[in-house]
C-alpha positions as CSV (number, residue, x, y, z in Angstrom):
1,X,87.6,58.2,53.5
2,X,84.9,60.7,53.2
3,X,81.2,58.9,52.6
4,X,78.3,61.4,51.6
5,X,74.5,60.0,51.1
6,X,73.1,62.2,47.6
7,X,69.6,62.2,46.6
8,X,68.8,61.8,42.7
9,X,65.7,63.0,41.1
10,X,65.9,62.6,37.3
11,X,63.1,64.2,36.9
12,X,61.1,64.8,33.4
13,X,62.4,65.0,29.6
14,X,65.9,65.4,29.4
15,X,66.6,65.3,32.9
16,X,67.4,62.0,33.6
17,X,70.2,62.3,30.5
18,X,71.5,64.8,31.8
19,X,71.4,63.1,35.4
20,X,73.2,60.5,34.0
21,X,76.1,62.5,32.4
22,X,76.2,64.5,36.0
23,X,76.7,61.0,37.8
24,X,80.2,60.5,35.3
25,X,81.2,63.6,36.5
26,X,80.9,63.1,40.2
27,X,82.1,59.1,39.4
28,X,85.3,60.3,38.3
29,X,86.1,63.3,40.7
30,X,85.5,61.1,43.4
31,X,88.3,58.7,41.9
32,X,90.3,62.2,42.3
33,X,89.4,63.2,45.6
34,X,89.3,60.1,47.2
35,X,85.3,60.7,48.9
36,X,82.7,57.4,48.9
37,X,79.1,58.2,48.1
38,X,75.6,56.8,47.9
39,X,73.0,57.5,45.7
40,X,69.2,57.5,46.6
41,X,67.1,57.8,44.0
42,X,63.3,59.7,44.5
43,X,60.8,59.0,41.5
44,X,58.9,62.6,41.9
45,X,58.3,64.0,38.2
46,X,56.0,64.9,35.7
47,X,55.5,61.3,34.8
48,X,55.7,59.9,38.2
49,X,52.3,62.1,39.5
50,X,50.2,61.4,36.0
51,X,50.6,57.8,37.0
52,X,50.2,57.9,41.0
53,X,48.9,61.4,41.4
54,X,51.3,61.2,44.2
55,X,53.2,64.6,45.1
56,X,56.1,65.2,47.5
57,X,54.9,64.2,51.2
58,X,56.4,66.2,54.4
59,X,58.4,62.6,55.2
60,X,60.7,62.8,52.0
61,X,61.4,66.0,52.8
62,X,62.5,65.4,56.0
63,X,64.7,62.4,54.7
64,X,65.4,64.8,52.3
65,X,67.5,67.0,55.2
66,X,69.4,64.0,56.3
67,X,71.2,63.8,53.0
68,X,74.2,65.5,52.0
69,X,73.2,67.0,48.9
70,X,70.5,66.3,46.1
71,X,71.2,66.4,42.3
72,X,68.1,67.3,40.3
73,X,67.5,66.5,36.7
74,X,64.6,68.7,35.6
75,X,60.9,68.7,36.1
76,X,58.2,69.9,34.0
77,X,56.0,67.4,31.7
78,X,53.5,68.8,29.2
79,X,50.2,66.4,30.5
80,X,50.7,67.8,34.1
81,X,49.1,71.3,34.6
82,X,51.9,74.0,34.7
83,X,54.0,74.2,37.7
84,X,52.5,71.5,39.8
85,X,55.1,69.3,40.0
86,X,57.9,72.1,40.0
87,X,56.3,73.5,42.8
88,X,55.8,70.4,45.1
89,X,59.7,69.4,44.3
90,X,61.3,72.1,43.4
91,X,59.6,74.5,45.9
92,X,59.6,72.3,48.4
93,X,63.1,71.5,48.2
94,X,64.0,75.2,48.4
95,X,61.4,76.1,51.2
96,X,61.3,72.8,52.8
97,X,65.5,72.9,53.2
98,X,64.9,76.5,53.8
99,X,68.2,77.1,50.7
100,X,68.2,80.4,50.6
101,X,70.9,81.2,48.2
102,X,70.3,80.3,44.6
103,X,74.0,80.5,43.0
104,X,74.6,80.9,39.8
105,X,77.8,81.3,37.7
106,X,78.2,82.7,34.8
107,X,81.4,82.0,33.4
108,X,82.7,81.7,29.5
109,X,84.7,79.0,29.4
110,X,85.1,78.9,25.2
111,X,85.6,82.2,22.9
112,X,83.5,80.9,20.4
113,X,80.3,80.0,22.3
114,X,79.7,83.8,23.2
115,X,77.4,85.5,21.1
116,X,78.9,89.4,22.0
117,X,82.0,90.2,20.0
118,X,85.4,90.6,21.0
119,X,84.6,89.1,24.7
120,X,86.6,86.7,26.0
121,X,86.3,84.3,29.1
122,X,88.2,87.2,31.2
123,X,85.7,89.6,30.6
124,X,82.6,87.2,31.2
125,X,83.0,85.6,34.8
126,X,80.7,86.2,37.4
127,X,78.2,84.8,40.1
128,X,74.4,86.1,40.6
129,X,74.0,85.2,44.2
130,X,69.6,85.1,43.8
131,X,67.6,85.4,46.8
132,X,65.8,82.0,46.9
133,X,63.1,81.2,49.7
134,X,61.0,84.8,49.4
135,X,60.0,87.9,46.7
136,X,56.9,86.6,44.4
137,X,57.8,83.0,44.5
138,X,56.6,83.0,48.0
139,X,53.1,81.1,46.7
140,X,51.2,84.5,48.7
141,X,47.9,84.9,46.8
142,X,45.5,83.4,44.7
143,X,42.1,84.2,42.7
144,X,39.0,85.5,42.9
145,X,36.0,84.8,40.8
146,X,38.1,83.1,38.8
147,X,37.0,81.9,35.0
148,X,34.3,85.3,35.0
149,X,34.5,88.7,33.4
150,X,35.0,90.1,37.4
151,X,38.1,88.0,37.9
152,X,41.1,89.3,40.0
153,X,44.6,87.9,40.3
154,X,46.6,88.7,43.5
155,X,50.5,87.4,44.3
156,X,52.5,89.2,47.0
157,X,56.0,89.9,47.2
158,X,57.5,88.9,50.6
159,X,60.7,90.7,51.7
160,X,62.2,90.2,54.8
161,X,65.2,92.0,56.9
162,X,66.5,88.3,57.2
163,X,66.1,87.3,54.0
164,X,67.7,90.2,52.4
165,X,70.7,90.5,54.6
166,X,71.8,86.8,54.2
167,X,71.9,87.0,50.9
168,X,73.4,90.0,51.1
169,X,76.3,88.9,53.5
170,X,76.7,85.5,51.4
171,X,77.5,87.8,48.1
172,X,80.3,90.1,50.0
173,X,81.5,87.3,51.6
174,X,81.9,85.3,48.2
175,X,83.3,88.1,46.6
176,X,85.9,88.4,49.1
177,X,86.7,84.3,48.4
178,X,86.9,85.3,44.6
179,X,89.4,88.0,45.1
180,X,91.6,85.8,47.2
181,X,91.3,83.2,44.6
182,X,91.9,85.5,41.3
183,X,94.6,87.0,42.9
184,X,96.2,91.0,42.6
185,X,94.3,93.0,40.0
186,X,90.4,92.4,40.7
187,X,88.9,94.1,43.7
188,X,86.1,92.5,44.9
189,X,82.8,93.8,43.8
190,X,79.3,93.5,45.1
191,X,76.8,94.8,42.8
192,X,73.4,95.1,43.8
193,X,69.8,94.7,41.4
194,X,66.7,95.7,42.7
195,X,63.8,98.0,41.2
196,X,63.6,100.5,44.3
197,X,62.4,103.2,42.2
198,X,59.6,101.6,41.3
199,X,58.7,99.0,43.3
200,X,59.7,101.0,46.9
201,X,59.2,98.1,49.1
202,X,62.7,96.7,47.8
203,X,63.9,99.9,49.8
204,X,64.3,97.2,52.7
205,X,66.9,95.5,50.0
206,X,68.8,99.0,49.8
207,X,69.0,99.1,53.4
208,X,69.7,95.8,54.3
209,X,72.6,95.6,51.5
210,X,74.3,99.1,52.5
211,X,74.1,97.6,56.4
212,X,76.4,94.3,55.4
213,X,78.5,96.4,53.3
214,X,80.0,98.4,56.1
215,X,81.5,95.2,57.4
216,X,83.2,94.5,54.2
217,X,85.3,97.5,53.8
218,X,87.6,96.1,51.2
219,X,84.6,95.2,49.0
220,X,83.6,97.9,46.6
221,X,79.7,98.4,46.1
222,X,77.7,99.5,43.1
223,X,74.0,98.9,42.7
224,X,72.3,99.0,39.3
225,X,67.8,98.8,38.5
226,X,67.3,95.0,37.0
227,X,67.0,96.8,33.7
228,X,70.4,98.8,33.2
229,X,71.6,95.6,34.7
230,X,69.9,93.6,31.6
231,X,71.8,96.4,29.6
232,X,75.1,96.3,30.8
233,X,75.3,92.5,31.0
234,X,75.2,92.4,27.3
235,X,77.8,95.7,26.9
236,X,79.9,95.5,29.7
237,X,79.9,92.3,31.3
238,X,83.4,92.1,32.5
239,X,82.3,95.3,35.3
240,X,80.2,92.3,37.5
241,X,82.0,90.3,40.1
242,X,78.8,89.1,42.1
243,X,75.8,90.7,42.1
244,X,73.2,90.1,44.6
245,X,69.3,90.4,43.9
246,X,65.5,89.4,44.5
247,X,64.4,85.7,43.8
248,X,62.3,86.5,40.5
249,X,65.0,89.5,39.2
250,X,68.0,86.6,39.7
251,X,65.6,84.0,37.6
252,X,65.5,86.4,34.9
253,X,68.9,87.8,34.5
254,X,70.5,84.7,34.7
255,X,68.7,83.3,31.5
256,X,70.6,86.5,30.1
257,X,73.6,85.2,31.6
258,X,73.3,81.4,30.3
259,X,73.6,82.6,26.8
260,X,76.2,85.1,27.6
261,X,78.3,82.0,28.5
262,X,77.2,79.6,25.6
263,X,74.0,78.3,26.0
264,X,71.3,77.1,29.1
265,X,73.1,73.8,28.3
266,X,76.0,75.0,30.1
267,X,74.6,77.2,33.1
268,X,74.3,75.4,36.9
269,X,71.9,76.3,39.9
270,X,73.3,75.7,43.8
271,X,70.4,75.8,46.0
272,X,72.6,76.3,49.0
273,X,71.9,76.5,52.5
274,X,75.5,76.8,53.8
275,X,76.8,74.3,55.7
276,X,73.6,72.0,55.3
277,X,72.1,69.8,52.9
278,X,71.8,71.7,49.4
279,X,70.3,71.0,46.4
280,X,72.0,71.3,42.6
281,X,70.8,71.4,39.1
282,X,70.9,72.5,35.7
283,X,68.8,75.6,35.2
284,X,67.1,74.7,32.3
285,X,63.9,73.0,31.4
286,X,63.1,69.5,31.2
287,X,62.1,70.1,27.2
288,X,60.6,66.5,26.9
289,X,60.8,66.7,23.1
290,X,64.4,66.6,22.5
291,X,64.1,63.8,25.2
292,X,65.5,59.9,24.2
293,X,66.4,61.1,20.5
294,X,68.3,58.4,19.7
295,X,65.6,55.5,21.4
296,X,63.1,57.2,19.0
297,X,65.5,56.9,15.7
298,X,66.5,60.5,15.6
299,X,70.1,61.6,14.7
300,X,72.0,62.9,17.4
301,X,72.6,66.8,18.2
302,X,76.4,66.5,16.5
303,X,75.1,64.5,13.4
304,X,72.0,66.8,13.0
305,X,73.7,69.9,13.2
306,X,76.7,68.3,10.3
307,X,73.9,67.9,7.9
308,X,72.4,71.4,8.2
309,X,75.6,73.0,7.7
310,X,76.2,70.4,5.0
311,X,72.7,71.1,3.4
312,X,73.1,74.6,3.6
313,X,76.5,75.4,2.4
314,X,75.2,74.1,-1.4
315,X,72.7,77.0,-1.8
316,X,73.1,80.3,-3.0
317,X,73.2,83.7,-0.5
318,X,70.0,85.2,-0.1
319,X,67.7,82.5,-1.9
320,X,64.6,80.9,-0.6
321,X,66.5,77.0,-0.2
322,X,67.9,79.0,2.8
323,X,64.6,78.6,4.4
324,X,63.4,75.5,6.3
325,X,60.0,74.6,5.9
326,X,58.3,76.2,8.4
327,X,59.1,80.1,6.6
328,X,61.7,80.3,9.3
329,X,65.3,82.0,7.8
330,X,68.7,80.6,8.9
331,X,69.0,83.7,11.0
332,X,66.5,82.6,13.0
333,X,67.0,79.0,14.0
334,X,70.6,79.2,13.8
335,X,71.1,80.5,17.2
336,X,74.0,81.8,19.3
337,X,77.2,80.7,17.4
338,X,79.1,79.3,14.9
339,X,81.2,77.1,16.8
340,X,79.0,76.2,20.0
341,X,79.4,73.1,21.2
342,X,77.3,70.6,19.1
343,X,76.6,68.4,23.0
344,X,74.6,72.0,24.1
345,X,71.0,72.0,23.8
346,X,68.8,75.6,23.7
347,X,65.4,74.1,26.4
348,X,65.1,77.5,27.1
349,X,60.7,76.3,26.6
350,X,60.2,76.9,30.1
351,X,60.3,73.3,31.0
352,X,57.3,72.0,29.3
353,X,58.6,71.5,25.4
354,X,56.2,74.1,24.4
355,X,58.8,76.6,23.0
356,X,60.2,76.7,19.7
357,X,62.3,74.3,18.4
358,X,65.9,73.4,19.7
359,X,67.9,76.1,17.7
360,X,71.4,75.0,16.2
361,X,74.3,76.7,15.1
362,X,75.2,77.9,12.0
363,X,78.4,79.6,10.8
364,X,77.9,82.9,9.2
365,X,79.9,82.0,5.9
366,X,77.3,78.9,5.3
367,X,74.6,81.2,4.9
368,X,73.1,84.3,4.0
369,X,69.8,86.7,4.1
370,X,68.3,89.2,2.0
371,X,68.3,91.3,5.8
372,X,72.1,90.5,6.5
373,X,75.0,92.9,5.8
374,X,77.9,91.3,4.2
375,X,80.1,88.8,5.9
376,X,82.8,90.7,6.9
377,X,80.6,92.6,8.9
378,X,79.2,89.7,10.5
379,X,82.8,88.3,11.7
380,X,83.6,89.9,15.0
381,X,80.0,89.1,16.2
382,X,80.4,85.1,15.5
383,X,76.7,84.8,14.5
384,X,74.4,86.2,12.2
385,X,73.4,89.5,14.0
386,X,74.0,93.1,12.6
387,X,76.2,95.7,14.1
388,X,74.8,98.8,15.9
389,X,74.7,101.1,13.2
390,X,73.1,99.0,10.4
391,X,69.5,98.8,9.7
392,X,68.3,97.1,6.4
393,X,67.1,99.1,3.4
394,X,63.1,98.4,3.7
395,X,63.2,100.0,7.1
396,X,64.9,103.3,6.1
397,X,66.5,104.9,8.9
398,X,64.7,103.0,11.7
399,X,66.7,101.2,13.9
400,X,67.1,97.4,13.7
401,X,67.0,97.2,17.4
402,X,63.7,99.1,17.7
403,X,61.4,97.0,14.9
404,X,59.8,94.1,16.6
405,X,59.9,92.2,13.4
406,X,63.8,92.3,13.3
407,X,64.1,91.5,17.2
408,X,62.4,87.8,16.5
409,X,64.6,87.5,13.7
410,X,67.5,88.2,15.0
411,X,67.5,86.7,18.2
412,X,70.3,84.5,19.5
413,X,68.0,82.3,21.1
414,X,64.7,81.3,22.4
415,X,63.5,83.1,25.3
């Protein structure tokens, strides 16, 4: 029988729940697989450094590269300054391990948790295959005269010929496994993002990219700027297979993707060095405030979310009593979907429970707004978001797209 040594860092806020519901999982698959394991717990967090001022040291990351894997809750605490802690764990896993690909899937499992209409899980399911150990996130740069009038802030982006041709050969190489796997139908595509027209160092990602492709003949390739790539993610989804792109471009767009497939409750990080010790987590946030609800006397998610629908499906369409008491409409903290899953949680705060509250779903026939279009207009989109070619009555003929006042409310989510 297969034995594998994992690390464990549960990490800050919600990380060591959802830690523990990650440990179930792996529990019970290997009662499938028939594989041993032990777990070795690390205490590096938010909390762990308030109370030692101890970071990471150079000998846990070595022990750190005789493990198999490591599982990673989430790190970020709101008493710690920003991105310390991140940085030393985090960082130091991915630089330290040298885990150059950053994988992530994007895959709809459930109808009803996408907030585009008329998209099913065949048209949403694919993998952003982020560069992970260079770009901006390289720690290059610093400040000078910082805290005066004079001050200047420099960060560098670091691209290498190395870096972008690994990454480059992992995505064809994956998107050959994924056309072997799907079967007859689906060529396999390798789409690459990148801002070469503006930012002309990623030229060496245009040339490094087009130099792997000619070994992969049977794999188509495209190549899209990160923001027509934002665009068609959201209208055509089901045109990616893998796409391959810089470190900060693939944290961005996969954000995108996490709602596209029902929530950052649902979307999961590989950092993966192939065939050595790797690194896996949930790409959220820690969000320390929706931490321990139920230690602290607070309803859980499913019971909470029961009595806002409850409470809201007794009021009238369009009146005030639809309004929480922070001024905030329905449309606004209702979120992605009617039917998402009432275990998902929004942390999309950026780790440190900063960000606006955790927003729930609510069905489109429990409520209604003064700004919304009628129902049946609402029903393909599953959530309370208006068609292309509406724009309410107080705006005239402006577009509801282009009025910032309109784009908070009708978010599906917080950034």
């Amino acid at each position: 029988m297969a034995s594998y040594d994992i690390g464990v860092l549960p990490g800050d806020g919600i990380g060591p729940e959802v830690l523990r519901e990650g440990l179930k999982v792996l529990e019970a698959t290997a009662a499938v697989e028939g594989f041993s394991y032990r777990l070795v717990e690390y205490p590096y967090s938010g909390a762990y450094y308030l109370e030692t001022k101890e970071l990471v040291p150079d000998r846990v990351i070595d022990e750190w590269r005789t493990l198999d894997a490591v599982l990673l809750g989430a790190i970020g605490h709101p008493d710690v300054e920003p991105g310390l802690v991140e940085r030393s764990v985090i960082l130091g896993l991915r630089f330290g391990l040298d885990l150059y690909i950053n994988l992530r899937p994007i895959k709809l499992y459930a109808e009803h948790l996408c907030p585009l209409k008329e998209k099913t899980p065949a048209d949403i399911d694919f993998v952003v295959v982020r560069e992970n150990t260079e770009g901006l996130y390289s720690q290059i740069g610093g400040h000078l005269k910082k805290g005066t009038p004079d001050e200047v802030a420099l960060v560098n982006g670091v691209y290498t010929w190395k870096g972008c041709e690994r990454a480059s050969r992992y995505a064809f190489q994956l998107a050959q496994q994924r056309a072997v796997q799907r079967g007859p139908g689906r060529r396999a595509r390798v789409t690459l993002v990148d801002k070469a027209n503006a930012l002309r160092p990623h030229d060496i990602w245009t040339r490094a990219y087009a130099h792997v492709a000619r070994d992969f003949p049977d794999v188509e390739t495209d190549h899209a700027y990160v923001d027509a790539c934002c665009m068609w993610m959201i209208k055509n989804p089901e045109w990616f297979d893998v796409i391959v792109t810089t470190n900060m471009f693939g944290d961005i767009i996969t954000d995108l993707g996490a709602m596209l497939q029902g929530g950052m409750g649902i979307a999961a990080s590989g950092n993966i060095h192939p065939g050595k010790t790797s690194m896996f987590e949930p790409i959220h946030g820690s969000a320390p405030k929706h931490a321990r609800r139920k230690e602290r006397g607070l309803p859980a998610w499913g019971d909470r979310r029961r009595g806002n629908d409850a409470r809201l499906s007794g009021r009238g369409a369009g009146r005030r009593a639809d309004r929480r008491g922070d001024g905030r409409s329905p449309c606004e903290w209702g979120g992605a979907v009617g039917g998402r899953a009432e275990r998902d949680l929004d942390v999309g705060d950026g780790g440190h429970g900063r960000g606006p509250d955790s927003r729930r779903a609510v069905s489109p026939d429990r409520v209604a707004h003064p700004c919304h279009p009628p129902r049946s207009s609402l029903e393909p989109y599953g959530c309370p978001m208006p068609p292309r070619w509406w724009s309410a009555p107080s705006l005239g003929r402006r577009s509801s797209s282009s009025h910032p006042r309109l784009l908070g409310r009708f978010r599906l989510s917080p950034a």
